[in-house]
C-alpha positions as MATLAB code, in Angstrom:
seq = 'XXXXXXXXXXXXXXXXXXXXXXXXXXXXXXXXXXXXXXXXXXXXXXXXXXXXXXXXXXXXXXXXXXXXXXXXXXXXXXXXXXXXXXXXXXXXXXXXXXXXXXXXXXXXXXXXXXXXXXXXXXXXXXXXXXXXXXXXXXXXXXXXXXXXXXXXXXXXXXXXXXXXXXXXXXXXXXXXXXXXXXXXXXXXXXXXXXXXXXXXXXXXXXXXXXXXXXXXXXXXXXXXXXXXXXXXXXXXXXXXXXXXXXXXXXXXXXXXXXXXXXXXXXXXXXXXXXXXXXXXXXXXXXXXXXXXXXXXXXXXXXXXXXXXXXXXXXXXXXXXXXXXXXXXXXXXXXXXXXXXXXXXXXXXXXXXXXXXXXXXXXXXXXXXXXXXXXXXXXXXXXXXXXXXXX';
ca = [
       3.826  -25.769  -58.426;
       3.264  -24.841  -54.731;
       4.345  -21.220  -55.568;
       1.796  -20.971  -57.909;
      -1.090  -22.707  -55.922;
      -0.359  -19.866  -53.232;
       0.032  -16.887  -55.472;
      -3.570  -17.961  -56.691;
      -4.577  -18.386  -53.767;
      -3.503  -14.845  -52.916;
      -5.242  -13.739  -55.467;
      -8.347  -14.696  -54.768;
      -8.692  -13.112  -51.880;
      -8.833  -10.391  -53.967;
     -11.458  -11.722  -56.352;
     -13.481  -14.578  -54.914;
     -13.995  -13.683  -50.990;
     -16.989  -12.924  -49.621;
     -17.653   -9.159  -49.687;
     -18.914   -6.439  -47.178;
     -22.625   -7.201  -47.664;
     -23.921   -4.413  -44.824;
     -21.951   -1.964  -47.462;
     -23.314   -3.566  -50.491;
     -27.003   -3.723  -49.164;
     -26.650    0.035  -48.110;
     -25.621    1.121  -51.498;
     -28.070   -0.919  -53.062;
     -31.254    0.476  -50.519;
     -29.779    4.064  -51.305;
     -29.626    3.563  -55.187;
     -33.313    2.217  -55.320;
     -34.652    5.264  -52.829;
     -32.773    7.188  -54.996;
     -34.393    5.781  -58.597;
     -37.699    6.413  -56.556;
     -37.102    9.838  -56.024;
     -35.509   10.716  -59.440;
     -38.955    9.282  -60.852;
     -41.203   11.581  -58.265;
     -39.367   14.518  -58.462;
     -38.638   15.016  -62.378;
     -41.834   14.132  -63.794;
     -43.097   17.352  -63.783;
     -39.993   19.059  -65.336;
     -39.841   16.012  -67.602;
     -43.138   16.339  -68.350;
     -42.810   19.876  -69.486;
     -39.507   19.354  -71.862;
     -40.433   16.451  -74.052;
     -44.147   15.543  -72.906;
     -42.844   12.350  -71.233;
     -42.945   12.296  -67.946;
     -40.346    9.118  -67.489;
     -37.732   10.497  -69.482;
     -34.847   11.399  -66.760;
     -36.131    7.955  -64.815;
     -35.250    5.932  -67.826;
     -31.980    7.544  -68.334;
     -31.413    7.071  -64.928;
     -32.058    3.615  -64.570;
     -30.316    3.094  -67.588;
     -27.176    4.530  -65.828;
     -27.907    2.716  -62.753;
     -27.752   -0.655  -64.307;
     -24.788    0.041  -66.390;
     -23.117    1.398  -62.855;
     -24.528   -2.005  -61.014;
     -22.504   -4.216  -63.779;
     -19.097   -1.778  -63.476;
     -19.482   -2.265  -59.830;
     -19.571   -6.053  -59.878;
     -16.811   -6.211  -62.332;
     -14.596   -3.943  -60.386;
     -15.240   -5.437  -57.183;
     -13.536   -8.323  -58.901;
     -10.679   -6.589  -59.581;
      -7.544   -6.913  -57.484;
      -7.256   -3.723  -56.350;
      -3.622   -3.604  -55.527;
      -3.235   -3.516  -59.535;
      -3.751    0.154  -59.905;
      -0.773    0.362  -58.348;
       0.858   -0.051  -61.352;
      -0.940    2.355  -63.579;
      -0.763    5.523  -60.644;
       0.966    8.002  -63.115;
      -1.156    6.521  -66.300;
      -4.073    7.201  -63.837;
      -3.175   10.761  -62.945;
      -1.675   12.096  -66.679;
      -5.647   10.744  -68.380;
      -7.315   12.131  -65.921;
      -4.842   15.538  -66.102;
      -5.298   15.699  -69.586;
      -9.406   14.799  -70.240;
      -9.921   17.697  -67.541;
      -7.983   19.762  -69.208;
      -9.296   19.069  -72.619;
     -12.740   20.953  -71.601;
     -11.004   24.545  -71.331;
     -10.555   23.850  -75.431;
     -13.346   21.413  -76.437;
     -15.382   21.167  -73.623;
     -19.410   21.229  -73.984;
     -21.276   23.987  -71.944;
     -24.401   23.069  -69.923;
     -26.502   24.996  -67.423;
     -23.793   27.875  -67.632;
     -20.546   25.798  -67.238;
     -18.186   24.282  -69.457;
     -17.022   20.811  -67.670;
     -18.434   18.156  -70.299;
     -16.497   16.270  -72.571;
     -18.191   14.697  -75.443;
     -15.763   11.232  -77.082;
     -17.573    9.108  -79.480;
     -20.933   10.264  -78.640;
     -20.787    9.719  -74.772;
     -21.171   13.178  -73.189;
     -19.256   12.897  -69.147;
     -17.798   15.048  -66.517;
     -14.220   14.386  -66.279;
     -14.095   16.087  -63.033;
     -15.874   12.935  -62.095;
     -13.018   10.712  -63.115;
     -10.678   12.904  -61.234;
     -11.736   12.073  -57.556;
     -11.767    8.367  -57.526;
      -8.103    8.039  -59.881;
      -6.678   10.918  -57.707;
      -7.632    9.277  -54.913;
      -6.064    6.186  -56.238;
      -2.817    7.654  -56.737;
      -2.209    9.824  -53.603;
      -3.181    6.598  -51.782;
       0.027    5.216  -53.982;
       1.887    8.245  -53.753;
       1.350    8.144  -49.641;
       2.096    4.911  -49.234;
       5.466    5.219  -51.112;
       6.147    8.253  -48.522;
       5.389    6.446  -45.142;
       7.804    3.225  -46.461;
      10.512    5.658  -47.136;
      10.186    7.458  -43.451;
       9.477   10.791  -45.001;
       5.815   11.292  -44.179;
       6.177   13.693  -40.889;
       8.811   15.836  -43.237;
       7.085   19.327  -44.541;
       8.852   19.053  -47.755;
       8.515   15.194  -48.971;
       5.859   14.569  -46.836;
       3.530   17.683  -47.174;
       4.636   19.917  -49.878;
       5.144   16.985  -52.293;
       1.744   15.461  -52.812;
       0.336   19.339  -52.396;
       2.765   20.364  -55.390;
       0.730   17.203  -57.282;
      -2.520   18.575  -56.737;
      -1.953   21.892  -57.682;
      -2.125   21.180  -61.292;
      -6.039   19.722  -60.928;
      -6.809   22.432  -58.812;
      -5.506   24.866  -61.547;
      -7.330   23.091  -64.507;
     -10.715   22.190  -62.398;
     -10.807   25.360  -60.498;
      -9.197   27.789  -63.195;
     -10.735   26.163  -66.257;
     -13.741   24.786  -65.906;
     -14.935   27.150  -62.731;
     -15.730   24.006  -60.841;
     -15.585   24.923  -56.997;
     -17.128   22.337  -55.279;
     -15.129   19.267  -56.889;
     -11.866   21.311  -56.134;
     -13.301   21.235  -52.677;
     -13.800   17.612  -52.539;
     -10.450   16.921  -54.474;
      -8.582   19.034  -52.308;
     -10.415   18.038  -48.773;
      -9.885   14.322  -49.664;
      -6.650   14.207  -50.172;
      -5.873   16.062  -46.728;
      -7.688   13.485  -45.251;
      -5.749   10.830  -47.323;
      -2.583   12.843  -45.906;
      -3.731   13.043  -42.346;
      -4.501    9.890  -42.011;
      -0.766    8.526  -43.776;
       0.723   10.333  -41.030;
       1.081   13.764  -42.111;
       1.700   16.440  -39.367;
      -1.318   18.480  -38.118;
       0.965   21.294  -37.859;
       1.684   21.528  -41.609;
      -1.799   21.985  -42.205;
      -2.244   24.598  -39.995;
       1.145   26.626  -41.493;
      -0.131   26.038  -44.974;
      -3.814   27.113  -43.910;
      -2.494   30.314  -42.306;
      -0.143   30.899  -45.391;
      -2.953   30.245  -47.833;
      -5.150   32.576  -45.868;
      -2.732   35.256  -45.982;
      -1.887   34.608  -49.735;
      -5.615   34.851  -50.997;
      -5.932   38.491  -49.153;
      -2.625   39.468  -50.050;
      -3.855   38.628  -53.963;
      -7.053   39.878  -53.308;
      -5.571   43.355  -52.148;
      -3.139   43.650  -55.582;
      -5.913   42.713  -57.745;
      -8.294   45.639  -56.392;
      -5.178   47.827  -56.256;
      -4.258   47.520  -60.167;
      -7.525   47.065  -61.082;
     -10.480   48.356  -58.912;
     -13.681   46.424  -58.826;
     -16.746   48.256  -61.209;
     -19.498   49.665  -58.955;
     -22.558   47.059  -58.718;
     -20.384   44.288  -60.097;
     -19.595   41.684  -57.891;
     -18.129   37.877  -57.679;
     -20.802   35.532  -58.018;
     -19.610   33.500  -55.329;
     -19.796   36.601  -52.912;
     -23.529   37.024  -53.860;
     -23.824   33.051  -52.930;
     -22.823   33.985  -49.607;
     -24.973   37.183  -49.070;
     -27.946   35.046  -50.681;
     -27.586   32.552  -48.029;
     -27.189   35.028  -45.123;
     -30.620   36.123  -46.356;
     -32.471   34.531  -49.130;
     -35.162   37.095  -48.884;
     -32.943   39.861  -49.828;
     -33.663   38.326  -53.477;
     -36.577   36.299  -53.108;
     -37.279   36.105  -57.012;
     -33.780   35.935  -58.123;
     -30.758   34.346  -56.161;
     -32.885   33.833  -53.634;
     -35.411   31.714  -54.701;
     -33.854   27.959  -55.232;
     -32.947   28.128  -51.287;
     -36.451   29.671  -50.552;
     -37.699   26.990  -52.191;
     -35.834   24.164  -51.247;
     -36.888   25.633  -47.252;
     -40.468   25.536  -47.889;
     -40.487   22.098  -49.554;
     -38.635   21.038  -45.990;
     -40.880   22.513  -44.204;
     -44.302   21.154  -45.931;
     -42.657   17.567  -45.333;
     -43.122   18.287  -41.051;
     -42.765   14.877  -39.463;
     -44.169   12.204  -42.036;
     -44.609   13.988  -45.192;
     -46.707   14.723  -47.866;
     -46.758   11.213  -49.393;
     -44.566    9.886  -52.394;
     -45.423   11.942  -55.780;
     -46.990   14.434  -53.730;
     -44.549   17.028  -53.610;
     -45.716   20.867  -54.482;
     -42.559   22.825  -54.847;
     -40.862   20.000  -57.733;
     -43.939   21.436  -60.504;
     -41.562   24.507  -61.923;
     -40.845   26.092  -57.874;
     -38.010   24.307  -57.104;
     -35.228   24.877  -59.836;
     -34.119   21.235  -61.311;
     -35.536   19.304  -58.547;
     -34.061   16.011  -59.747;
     -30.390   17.692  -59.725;
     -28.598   18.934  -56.666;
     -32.295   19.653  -54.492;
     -33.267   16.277  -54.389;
     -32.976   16.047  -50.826;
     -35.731   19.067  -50.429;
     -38.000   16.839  -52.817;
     -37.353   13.785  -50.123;
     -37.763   15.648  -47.062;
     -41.600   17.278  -48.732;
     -43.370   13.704  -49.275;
     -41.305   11.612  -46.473;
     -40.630   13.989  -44.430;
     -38.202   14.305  -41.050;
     -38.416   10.573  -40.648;
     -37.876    9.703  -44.307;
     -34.909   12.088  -44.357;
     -33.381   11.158  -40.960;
     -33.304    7.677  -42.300;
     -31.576    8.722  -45.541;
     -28.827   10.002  -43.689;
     -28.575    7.528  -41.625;
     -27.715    4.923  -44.580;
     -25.249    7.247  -45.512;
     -23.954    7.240  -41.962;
     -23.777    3.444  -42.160;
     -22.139    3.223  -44.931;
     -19.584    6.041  -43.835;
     -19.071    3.309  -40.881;
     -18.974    0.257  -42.710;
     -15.992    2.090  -45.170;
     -14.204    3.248  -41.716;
     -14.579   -0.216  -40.853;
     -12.881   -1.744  -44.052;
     -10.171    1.384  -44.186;
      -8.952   -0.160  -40.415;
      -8.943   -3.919  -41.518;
      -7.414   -3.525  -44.981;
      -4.668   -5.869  -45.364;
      -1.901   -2.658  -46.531;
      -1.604    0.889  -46.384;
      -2.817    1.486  -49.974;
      -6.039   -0.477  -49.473;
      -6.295    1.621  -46.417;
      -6.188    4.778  -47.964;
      -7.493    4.499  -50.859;
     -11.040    3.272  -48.304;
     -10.912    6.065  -46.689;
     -10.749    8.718  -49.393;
     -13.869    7.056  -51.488;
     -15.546    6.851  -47.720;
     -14.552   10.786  -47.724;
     -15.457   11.367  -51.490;
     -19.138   10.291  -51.171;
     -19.870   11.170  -46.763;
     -18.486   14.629  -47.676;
     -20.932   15.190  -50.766;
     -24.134   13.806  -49.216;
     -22.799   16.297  -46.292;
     -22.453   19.071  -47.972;
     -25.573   18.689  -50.422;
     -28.133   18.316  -47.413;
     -26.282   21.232  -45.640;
     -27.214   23.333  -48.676;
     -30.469   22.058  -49.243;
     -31.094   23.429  -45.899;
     -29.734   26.534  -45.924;
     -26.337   25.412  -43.517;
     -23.849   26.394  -46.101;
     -24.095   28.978  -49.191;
     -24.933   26.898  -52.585;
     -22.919   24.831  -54.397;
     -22.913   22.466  -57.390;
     -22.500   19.305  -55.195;
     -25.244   16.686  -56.303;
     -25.913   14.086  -53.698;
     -24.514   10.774  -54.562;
     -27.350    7.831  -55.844;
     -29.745   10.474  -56.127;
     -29.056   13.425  -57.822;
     -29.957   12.665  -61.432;
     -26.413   12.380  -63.953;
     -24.792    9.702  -65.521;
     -21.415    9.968  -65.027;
     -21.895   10.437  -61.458;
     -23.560    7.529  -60.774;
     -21.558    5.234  -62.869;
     -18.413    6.424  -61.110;
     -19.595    6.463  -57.871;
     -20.835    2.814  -58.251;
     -17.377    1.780  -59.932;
     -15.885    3.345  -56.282;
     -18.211    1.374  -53.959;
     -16.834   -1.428  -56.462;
     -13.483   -1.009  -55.133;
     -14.199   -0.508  -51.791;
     -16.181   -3.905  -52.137;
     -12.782   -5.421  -53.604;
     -10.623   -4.359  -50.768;
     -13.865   -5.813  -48.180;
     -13.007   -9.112  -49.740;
      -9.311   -8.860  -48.735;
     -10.599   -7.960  -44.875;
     -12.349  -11.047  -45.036;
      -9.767  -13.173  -45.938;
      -7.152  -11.859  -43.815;
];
């Protein structure tokens, strides 16, 4: 009887502590600014489709409350439970991914949808919280066993892991930017378990060499045609100088810098953006952020960023106080997941780093997205209970 009284008692620690609410208000602030913005900036292009100009702000707030009830549940969730499940986790999310190379649905040029029993989702999405999930497992496993500053069981082992995703994400569904994230996290995950610095830098420097090495055979058996060139290599010239190609790959950046630049200090005013009627390319996707920075301008975008920045802190915060290693980790790589997209989005937005598919999280308008990324903040809510009741 008294073991069970404490086990329960363990357990809710899990379930029925008081959360992180700084992290939960954040979140909650950045979902509603971005429900606003989703409603001012794709109206016009909503407008234009299907003659309603609400559409994409219904779906959206249809997604949003479906994510705000998965978040709530999984906050509830003892976390340490995945545990359990780490090689379910990573075979489904192995084998939806690499269902889209065979019956994947193309959209805007790229095949990484899935569509099961009439719900259409990225399961690319799926991939970066249950991958971080199970390196967090994987890692933990390593560091009891005294292996993690070993190159072979404590570096090449979870890298041999990955390399499947980035072969099936990467390879088959052309999906750069959540490789990057993928990939990026889970060095972080490493790095922070302990892995040596120095094995990242010999792997770097042997990747680096094996890329130009590859390069160099590829051109020699097969030269590249005259005028053709990788599309990723005309990102990069494109962003060097967008007015090389001012009406073709030029002009989403062009226009995403001239929407920044009407905003000046205060704005143009919500709704009153120019560059979301038919300049800017799907303003309510990935160049949300240069729709918020025209009507609120440097203030309204500075303070954007600097909810993300508390919430990057707040997830730091919980990371260091989590009550084991796997709580730890698996913290830190959703704080990673979601600070590294709203980093790299508003550094392509304005014109820091080439373009790239990487939406900004509770803004950029998509279901799955936001329904995931909720579920995330859900755990990361979970493990704040556990600090709490430490």
């Amino acid at each position: 009887m008294v073991r069970k009284e404490k086990k329960d008692k363990k357990i809710s620690f899990f379930t029925k502590g008081t959360c992180d609410y700084i992290i939960l208000i954040v979140v909650l602030i950045i979902l509603a600014c971005g429900l606003i913005m989703v409603l001012s900036a794709s109206s016009p292009a909503s407008l234009s489709e299907s003659g309603d100009s609400y559409k994409y702000f219904k779906r959206q707030s249809m997604f949003a409350i479906l994510g705000l009830v998965t978040m709530y549940f999984v906050s509830k969730i003892d976390y340490r439970i995945y545990k359990k499940f780490i090689w379910l986790i990573y075979i489904g999310v192995l084998v939806l991914n690499a269902l889209t190379i065979f019956i994947g649905e193309e959209e805007g040029g790229a095949i990484r949808w899935l569509v099961i029993a009439g719900i259409n989702f990225q399961p690319s999405e799926l991939a970066k919280i249950g991958l971080i999930i199970f390196f967090a497992s994987i890692l933990t496993d390593i560091k009891k066993s005294g292996n993690i500053k070993k190159f072979f069981k404590g570096f090449c082992i979870p890298m041999i892991l990955l390399v499947p995703f980035i072969g099936v994400i990467l390879g088959g569904q052309n999906h750069f930017s959540a490789t990057f994230l993928i990939c990026a996290v889970t060095c972080i995950q490493m790095f922070i378990a302990g892995v040596l610095l120095r094995h990242f830098i010999i792997a770097g420097v042997l990747g680096v060499v094996s890329v130009f090495a590859g390069l160099g055979i590829k051109n020699a058996i097969k030269p590249p045609v005259a005028g053709k060139q990788n599309f990723r290599f005309t990102r990069i010239q494109t962003w060097l100088d967008p007015f090389s190609d001012p009406t073709g790959d030029g002009w989403q950046i062009i226009q995403s810098l001239y929407a920044i630049a009407s905003g000046s200090l205060f704005g143009l005013g919500f709704g009153e953006s120019r560059q979301k009627y038919l300049y800017l390319p799907e303003p309510h996707n990935d160049f949300i952020f240069a729709v918020l920075a025209e009507e609120t301008g440097f203030i309204g975008s500075v303070a954007v960023i600097l909810l993300f920045a508390i919430f990057v802190w707040r997830g730091i915060v919980i990371a260091m106080k989590a009550p084991d290693m796997f709580g730890s980790l698996i913290a830190i790589g959703i704080v990673s997941l979601l600070g590294l997209q709203a980093m790299v989005n508003i550094a392509v937005v304005t014109g820091t780093v080439p373009v790239t598919g990487m939406p900004l999280p509770f803004f950029s308008y998509g279901g799955t997205a936001l329904i995931v990324n909720l579920a995330t903040v859900g755990i990361l809510l979970n493990i704040s209970r556990a600090c709490k009741q430490k």
